[in-house]
mmCIF file of the N, C-alpha and C atoms, coordinates in Angstrom:
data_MODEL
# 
_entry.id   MODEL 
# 
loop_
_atom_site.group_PDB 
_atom_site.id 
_atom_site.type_symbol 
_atom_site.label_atom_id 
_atom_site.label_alt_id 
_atom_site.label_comp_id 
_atom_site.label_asym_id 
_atom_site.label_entity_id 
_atom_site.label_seq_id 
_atom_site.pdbx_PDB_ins_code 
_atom_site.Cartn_x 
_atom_site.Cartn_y 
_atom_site.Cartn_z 
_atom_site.occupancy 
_atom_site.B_iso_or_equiv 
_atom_site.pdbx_formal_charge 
_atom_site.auth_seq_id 
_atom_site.auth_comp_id 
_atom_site.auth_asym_id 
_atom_site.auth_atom_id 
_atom_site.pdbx_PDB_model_num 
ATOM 1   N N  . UNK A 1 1  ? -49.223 -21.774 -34.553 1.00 0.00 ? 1  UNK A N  1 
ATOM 2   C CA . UNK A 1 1  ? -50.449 -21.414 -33.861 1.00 0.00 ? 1  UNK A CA 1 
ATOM 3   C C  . UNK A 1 1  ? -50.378 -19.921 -33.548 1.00 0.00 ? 1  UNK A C  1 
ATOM 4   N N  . UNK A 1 2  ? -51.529 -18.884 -33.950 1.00 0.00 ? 2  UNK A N  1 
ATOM 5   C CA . UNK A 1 2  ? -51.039 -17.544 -33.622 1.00 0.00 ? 2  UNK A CA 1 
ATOM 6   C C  . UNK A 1 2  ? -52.250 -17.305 -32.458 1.00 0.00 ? 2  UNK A C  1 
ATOM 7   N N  . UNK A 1 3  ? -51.906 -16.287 -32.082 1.00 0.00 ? 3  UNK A N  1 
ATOM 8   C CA . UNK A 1 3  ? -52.535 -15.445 -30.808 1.00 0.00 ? 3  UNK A CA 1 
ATOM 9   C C  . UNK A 1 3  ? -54.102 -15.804 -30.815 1.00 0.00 ? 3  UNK A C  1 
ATOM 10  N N  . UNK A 1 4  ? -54.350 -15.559 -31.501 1.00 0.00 ? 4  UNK A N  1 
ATOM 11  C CA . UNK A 1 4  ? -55.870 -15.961 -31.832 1.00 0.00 ? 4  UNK A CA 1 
ATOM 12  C C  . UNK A 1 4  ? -56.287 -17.324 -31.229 1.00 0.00 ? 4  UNK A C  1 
ATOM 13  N N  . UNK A 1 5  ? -55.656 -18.231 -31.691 1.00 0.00 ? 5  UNK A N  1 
ATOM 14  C CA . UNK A 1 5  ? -56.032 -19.707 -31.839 1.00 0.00 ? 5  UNK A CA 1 
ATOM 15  C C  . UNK A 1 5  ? -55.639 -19.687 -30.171 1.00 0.00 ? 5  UNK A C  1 
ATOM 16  N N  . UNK A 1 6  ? -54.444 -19.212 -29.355 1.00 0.00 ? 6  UNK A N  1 
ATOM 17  C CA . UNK A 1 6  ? -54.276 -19.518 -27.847 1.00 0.00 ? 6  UNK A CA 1 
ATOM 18  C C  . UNK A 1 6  ? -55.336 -18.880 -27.086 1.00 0.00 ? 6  UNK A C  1 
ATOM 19  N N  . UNK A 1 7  ? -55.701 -17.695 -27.656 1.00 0.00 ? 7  UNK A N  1 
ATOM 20  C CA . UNK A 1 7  ? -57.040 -17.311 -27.670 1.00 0.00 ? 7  UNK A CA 1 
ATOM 21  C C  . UNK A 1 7  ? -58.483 -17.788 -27.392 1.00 0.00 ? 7  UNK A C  1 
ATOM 22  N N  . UNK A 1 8  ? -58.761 -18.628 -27.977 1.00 0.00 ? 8  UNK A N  1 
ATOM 23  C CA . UNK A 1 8  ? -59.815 -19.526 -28.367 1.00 0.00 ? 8  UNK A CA 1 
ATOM 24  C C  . UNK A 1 8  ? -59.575 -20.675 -27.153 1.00 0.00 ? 8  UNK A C  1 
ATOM 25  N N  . UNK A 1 9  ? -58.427 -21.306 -27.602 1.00 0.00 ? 9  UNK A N  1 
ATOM 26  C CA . UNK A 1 9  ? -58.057 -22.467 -26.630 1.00 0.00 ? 9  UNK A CA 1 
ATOM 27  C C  . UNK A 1 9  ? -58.247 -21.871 -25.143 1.00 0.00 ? 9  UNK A C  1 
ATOM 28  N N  . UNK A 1 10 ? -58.159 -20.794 -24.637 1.00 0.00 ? 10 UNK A N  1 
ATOM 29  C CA . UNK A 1 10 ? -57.779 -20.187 -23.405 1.00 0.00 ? 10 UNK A CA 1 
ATOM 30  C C  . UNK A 1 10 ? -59.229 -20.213 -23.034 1.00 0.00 ? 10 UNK A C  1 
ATOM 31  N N  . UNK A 1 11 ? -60.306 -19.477 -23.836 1.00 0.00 ? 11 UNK A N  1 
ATOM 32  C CA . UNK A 1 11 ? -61.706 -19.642 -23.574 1.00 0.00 ? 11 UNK A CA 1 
ATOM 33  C C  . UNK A 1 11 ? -62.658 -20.390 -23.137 1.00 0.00 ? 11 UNK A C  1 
ATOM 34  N N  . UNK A 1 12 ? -61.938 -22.005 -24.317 1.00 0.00 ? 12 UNK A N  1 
ATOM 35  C CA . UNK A 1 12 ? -62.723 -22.948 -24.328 1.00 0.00 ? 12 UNK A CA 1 
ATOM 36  C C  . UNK A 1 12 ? -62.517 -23.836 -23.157 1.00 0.00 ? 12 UNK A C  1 
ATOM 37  N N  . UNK A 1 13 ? -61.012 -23.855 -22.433 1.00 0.00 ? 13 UNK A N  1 
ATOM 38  C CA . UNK A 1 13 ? -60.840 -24.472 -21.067 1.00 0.00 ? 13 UNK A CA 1 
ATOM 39  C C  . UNK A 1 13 ? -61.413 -23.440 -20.009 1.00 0.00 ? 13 UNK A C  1 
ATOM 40  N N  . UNK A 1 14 ? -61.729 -22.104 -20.468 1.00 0.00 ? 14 UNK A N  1 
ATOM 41  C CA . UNK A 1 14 ? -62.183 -21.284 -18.759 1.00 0.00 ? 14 UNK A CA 1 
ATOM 42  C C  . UNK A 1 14 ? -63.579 -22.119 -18.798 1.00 0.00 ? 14 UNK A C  1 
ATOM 43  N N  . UNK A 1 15 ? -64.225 -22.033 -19.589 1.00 0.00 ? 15 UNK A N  1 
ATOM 44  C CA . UNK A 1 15 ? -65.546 -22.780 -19.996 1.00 0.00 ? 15 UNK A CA 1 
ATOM 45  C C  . UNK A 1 15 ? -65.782 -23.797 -19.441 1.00 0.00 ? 15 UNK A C  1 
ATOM 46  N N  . UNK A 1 16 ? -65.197 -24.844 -19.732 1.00 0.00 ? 16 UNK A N  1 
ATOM 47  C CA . UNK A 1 16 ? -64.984 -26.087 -18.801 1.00 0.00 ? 16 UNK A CA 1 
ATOM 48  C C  . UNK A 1 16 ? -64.536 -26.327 -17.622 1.00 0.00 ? 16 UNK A C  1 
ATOM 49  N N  . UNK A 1 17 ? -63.732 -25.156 -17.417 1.00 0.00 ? 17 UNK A N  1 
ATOM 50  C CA . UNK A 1 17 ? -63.554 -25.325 -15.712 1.00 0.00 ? 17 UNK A CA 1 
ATOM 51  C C  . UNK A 1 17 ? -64.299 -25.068 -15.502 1.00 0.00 ? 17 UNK A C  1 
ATOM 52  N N  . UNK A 1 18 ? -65.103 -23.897 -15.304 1.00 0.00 ? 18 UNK A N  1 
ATOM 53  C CA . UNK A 1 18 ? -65.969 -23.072 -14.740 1.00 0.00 ? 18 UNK A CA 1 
ATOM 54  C C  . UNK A 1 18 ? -67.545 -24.387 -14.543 1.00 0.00 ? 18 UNK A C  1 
ATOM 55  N N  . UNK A 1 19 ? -66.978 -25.084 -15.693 1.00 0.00 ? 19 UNK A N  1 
ATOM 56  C CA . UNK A 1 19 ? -68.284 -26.214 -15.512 1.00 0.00 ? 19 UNK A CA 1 
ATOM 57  C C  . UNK A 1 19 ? -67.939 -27.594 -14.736 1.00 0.00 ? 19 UNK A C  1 
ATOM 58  N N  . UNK A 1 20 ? -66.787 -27.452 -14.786 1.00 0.00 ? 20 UNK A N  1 
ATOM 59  C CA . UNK A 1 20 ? -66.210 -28.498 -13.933 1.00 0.00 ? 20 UNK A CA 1 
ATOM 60  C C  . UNK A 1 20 ? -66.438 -28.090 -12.268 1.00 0.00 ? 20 UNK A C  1 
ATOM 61  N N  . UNK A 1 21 ? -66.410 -26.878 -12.169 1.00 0.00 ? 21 UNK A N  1 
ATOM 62  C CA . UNK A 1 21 ? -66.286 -26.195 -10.463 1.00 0.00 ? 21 UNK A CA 1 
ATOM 63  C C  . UNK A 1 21 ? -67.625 -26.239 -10.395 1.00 0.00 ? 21 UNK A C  1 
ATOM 64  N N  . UNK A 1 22 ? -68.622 -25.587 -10.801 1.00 0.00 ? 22 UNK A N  1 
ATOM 65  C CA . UNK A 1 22 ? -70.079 -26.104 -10.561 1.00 0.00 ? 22 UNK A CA 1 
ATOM 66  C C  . UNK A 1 22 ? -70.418 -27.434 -10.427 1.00 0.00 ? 22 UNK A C  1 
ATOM 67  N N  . UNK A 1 23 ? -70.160 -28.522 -10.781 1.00 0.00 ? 23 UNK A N  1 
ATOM 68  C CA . UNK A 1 23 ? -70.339 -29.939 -10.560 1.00 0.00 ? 23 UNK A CA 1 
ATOM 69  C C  . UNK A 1 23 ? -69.240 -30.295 -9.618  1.00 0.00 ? 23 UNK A C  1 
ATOM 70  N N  . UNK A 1 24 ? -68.366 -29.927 -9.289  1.00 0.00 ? 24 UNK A N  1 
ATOM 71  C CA . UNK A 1 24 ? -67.580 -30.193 -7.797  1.00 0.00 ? 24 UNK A CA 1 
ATOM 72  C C  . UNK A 1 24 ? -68.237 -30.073 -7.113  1.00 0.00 ? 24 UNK A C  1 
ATOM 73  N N  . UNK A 1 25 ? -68.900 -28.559 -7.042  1.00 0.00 ? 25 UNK A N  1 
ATOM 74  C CA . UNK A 1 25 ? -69.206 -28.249 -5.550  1.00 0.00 ? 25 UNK A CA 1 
ATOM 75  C C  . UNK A 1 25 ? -70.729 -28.896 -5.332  1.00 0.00 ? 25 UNK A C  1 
ATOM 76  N N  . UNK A 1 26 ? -71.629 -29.104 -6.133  1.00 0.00 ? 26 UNK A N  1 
ATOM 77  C CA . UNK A 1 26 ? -72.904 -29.485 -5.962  1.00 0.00 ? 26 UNK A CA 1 
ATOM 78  C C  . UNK A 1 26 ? -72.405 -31.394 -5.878  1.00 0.00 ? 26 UNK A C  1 
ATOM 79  N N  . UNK A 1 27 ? -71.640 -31.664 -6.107  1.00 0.00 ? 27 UNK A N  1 
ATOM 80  C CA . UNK A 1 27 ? -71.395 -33.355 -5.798  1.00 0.00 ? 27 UNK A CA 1 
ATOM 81  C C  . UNK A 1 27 ? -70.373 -33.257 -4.614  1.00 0.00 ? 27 UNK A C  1 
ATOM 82  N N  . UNK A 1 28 ? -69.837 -32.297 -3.932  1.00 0.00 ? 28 UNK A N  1 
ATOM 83  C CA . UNK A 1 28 ? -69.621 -32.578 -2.633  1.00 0.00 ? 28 UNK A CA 1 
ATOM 84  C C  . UNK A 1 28 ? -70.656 -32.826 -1.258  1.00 0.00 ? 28 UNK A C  1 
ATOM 85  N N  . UNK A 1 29 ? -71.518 -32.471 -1.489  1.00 0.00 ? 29 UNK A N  1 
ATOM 86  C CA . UNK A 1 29 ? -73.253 -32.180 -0.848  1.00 0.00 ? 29 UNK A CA 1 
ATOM 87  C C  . UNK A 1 29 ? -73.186 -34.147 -0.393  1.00 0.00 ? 29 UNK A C  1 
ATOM 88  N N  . UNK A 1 30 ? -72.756 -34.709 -1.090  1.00 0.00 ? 30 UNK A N  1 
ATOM 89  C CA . UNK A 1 30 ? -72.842 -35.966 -1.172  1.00 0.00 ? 30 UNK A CA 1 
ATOM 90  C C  . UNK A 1 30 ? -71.822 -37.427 -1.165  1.00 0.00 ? 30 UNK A C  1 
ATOM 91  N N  . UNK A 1 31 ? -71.714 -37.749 -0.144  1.00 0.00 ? 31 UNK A N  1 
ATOM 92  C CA . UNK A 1 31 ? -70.472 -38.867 -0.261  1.00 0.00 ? 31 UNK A CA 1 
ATOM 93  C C  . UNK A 1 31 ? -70.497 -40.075 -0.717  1.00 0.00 ? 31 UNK A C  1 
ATOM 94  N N  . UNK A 1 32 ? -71.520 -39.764 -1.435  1.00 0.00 ? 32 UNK A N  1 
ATOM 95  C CA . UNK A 1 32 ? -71.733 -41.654 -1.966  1.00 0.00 ? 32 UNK A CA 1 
ATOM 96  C C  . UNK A 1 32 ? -70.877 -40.869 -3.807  1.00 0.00 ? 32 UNK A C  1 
ATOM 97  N N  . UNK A 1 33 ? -70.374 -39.709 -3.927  1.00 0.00 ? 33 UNK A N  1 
ATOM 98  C CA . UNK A 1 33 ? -69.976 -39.224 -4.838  1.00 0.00 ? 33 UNK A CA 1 
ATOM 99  C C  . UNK A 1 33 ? -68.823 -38.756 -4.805  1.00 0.00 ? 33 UNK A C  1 
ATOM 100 N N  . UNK A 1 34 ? -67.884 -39.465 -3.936  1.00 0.00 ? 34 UNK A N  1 
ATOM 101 C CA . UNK A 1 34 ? -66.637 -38.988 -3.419  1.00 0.00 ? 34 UNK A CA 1 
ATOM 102 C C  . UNK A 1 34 ? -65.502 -39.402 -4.372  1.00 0.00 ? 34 UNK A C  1 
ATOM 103 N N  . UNK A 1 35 ? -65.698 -40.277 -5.240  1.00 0.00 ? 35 UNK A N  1 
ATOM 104 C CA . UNK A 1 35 ? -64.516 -40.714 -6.148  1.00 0.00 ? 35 UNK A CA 1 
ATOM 105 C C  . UNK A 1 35 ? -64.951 -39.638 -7.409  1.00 0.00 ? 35 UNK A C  1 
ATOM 106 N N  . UNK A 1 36 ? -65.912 -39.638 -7.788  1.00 0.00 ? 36 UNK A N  1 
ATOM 107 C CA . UNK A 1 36 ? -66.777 -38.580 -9.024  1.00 0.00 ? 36 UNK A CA 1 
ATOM 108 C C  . UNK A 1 36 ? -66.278 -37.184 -8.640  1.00 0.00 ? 36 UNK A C  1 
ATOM 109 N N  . UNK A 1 37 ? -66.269 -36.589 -7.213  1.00 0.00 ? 37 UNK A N  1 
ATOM 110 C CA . UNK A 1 37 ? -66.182 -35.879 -6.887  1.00 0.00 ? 37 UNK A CA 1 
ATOM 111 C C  . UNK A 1 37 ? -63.974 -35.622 -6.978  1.00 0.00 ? 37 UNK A C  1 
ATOM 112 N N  . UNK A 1 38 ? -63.737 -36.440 -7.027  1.00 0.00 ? 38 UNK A N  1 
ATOM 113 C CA . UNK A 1 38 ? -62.260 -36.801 -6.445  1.00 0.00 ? 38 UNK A CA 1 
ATOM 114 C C  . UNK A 1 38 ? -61.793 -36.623 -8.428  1.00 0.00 ? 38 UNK A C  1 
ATOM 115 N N  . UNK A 1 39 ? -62.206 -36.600 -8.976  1.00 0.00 ? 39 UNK A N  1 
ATOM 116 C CA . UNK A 1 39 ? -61.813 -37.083 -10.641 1.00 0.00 ? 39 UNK A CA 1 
ATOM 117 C C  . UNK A 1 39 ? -62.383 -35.473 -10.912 1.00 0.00 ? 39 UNK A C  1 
ATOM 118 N N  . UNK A 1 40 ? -63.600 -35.002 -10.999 1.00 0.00 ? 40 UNK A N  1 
ATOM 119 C CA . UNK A 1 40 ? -63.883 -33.531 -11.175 1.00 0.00 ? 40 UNK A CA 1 
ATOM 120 C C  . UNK A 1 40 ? -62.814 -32.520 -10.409 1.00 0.00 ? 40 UNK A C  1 
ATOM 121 N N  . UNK A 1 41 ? -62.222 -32.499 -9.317  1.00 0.00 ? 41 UNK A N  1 
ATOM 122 C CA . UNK A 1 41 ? -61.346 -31.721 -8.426  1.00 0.00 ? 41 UNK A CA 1 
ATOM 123 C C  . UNK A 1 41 ? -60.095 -32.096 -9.378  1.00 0.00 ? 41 UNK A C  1 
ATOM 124 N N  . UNK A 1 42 ? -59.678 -33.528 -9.684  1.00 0.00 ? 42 UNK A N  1 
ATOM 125 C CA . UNK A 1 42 ? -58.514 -33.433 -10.400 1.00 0.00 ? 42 UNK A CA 1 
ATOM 126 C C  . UNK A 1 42 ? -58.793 -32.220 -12.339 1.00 0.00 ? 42 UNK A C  1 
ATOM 127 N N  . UNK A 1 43 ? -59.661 -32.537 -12.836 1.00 0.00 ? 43 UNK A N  1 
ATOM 128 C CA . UNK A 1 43 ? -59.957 -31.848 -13.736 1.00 0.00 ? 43 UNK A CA 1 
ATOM 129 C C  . UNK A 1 43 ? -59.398 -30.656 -13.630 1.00 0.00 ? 43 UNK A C  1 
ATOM 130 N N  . UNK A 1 44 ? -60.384 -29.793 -12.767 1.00 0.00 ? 44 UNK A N  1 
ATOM 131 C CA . UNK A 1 44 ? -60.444 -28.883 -12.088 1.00 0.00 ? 44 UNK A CA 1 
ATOM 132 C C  . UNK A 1 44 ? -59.321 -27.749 -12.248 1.00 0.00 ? 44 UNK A C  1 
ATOM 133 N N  . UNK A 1 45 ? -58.297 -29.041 -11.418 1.00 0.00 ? 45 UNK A N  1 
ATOM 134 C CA . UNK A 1 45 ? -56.827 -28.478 -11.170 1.00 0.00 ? 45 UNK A CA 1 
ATOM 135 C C  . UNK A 1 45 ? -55.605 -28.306 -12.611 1.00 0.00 ? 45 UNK A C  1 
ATOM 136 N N  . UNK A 1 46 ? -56.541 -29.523 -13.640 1.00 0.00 ? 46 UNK A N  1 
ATOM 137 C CA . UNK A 1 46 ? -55.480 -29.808 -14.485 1.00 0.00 ? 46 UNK A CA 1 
ATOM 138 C C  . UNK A 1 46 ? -55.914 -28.542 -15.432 1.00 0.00 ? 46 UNK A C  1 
ATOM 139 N N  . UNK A 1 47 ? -57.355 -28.315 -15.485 1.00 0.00 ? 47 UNK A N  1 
ATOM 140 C CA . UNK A 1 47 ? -57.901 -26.737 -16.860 1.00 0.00 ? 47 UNK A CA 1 
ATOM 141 C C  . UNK A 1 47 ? -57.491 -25.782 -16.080 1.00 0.00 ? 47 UNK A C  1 
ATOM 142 N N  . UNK A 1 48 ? -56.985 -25.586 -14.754 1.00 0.00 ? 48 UNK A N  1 
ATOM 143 C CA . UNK A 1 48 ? -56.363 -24.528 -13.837 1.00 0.00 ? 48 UNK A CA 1 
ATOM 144 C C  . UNK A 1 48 ? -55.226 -24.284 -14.188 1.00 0.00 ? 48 UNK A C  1 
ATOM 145 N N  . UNK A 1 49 ? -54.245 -25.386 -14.670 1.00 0.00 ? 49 UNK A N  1 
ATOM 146 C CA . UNK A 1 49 ? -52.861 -25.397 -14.654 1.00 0.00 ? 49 UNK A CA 1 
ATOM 147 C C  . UNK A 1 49 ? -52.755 -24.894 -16.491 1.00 0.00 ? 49 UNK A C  1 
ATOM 148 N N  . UNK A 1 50 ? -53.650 -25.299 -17.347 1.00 0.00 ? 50 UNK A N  1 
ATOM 149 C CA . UNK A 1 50 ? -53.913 -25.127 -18.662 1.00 0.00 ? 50 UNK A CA 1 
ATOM 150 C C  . UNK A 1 50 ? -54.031 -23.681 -18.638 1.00 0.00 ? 50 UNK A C  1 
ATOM 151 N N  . UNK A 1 51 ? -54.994 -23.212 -18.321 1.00 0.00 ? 51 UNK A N  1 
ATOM 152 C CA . UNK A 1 51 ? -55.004 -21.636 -18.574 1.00 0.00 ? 51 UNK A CA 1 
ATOM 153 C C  . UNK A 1 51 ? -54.137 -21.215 -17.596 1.00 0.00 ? 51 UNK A C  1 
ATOM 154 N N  . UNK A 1 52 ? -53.467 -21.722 -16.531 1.00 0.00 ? 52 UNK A N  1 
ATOM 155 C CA . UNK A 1 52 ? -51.708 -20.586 -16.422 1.00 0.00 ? 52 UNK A CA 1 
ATOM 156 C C  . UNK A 1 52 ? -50.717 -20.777 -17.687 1.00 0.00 ? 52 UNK A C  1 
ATOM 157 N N  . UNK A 1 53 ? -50.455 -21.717 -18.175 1.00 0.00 ? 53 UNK A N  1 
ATOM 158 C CA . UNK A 1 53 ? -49.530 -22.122 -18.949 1.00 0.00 ? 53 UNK A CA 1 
ATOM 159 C C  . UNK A 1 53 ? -49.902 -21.423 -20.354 1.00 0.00 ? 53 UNK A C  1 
ATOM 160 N N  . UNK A 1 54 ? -50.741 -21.475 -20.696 1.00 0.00 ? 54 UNK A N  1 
ATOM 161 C CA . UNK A 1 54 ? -51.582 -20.613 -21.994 1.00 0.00 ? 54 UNK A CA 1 
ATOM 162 C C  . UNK A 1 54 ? -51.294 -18.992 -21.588 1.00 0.00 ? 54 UNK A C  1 
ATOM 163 N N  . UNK A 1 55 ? -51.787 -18.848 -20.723 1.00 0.00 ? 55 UNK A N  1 
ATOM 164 C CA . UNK A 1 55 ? -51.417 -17.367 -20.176 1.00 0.00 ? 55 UNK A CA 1 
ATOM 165 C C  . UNK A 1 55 ? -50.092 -16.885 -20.242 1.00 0.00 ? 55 UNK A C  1 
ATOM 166 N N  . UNK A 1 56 ? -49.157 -17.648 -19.685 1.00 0.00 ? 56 UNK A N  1 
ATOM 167 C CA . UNK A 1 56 ? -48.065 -17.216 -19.477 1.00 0.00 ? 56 UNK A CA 1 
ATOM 168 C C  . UNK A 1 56 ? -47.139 -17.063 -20.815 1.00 0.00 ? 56 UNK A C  1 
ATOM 169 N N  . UNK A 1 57 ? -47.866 -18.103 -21.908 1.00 0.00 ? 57 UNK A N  1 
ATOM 170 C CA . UNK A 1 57 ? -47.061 -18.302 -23.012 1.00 0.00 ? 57 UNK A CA 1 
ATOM 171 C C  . UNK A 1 57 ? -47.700 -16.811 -23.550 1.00 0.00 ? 57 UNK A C  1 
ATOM 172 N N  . UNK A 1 58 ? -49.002 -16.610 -23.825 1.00 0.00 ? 58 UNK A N  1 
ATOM 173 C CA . UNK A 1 58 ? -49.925 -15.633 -24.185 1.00 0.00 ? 58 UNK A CA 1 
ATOM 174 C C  . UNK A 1 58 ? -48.700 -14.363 -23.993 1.00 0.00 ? 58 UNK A C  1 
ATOM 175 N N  . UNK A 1 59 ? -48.890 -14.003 -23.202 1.00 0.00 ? 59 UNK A N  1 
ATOM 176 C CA . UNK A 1 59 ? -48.308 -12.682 -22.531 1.00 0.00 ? 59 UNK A CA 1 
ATOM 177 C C  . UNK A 1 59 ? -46.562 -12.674 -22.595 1.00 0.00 ? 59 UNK A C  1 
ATOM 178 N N  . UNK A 1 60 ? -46.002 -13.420 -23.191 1.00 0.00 ? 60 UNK A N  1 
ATOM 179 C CA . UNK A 1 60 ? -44.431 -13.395 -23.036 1.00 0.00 ? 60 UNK A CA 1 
ATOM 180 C C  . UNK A 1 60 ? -44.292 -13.141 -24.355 1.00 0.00 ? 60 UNK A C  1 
# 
C-alpha cells in the first residue's frame, strides 16, 4: 500500500467522522435516541482512533 492509497483512506474516514459528529450532536437534542446516539459516539471514537493510527503510520 503506498502513501497515496493511506492517503485516500485517511480522507475517506475524516469524511465519515465528520458525518458521524453531525448526527451525534443533532440526535443528542433527543432521548428517545439515546442507544442511536450511544452507537454514533462509539463510531465516532473508533474513525478518531483510525485517522491517529493512519497518521502516525503516515508520518513515520
Amino acid at each position: 500500500m503506498g502513501k497515496n492509497d493511506i492517503n485516500q483512506i485517511a480522507d475517506s474516514v475524516r469524511v465519515v467522522h465528520a458525518g458521524c459528529g453531525v448526527n451525534a450532536l443533532s440526535c443528542l437534542q433527543s432521548r428517545a435516541n439515546s442507544t442511536y446516539c450511544s452507537l454514533l459516539v462509539g463510531l465516532i471514537s473508533a474513525a478518531h482512533q483510525a485517522i491517529l493510527r493512519l497518521s502516525s503510520v503516515t508520518y513515520q
